[in-house]
Residue, then its C-alpha position, 0 to 999 in steps of 0.5 A: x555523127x553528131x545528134x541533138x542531146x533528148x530528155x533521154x540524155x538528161x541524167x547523164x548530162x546532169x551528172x556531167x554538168x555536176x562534175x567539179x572539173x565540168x561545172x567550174x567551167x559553166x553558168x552556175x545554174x547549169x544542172x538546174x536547168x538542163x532540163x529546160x534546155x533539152x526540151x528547147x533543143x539544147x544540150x552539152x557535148x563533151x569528147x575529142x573535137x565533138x565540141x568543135x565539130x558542134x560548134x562548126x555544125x551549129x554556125x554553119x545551120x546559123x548562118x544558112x537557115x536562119x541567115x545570121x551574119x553573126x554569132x558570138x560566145x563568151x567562156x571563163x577566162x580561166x577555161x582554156x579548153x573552152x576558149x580552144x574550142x571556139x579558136x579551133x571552130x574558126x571564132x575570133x578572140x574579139x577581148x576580155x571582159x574583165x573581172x565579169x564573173x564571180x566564180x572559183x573564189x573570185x571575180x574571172x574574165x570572159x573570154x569574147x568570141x565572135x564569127x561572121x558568116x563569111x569567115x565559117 
């Protein structure tokens, strides 16, 4: 059962978020601003296929209530979980951007990702 992530949720995420295998593979900013992000509804998720079923779940509501005809996502290039996620959610691999980030020592691609209502 999937739930939205609450403020309660916050210490535990940020420590996730401050994780060195965890916190290469997002925004910078991250641990600073989770609290914002979970009074705004966000959060992170993290465990076998609760990212893919999140991702699904999001789309799905997306696409339904608020009648998106699409979404679209971008991960490190480096992140191969990340970009495994969005594949198995059903999400396109539409390019790179190339040399995007300034990240682990250098500039890193971004992974682009797209899904279209139709295709959930």
């Amino acid at each position: 059962m999937l739930r939205r992530a609450t403020p309660d949720d916050l210490p535990i995420l940020t420590a996730l978020a401050r994780r060195e295998d965890v916190a290469r593979t997002l925004a910078t900013d991250t641990p600073d601003t989770l609290g914002e992000a979970l009074s705004d509804a966000g959060g992170e998720l993290r465990g076998k296929g609760l990212a893919t079923a999140a991702i699904r779940e999001l789309a799905e509501r997306l696409f339904l209530e608020c009648r998106l005809h699409r979404i679209e996502a971008e991960v490190y290039g480096f992140n191969l979980g990340g970009r495994r996620v969005f594949e198995r959610a059903g999400c396109v691999n539409e390019g790179v951007r190339r040399r995007d980030y300034d990240r682990e020592d250098g500039w890193q691609d971004g992974g682009r990702y797209g899904l279209l209502s139709d295709e959930l």
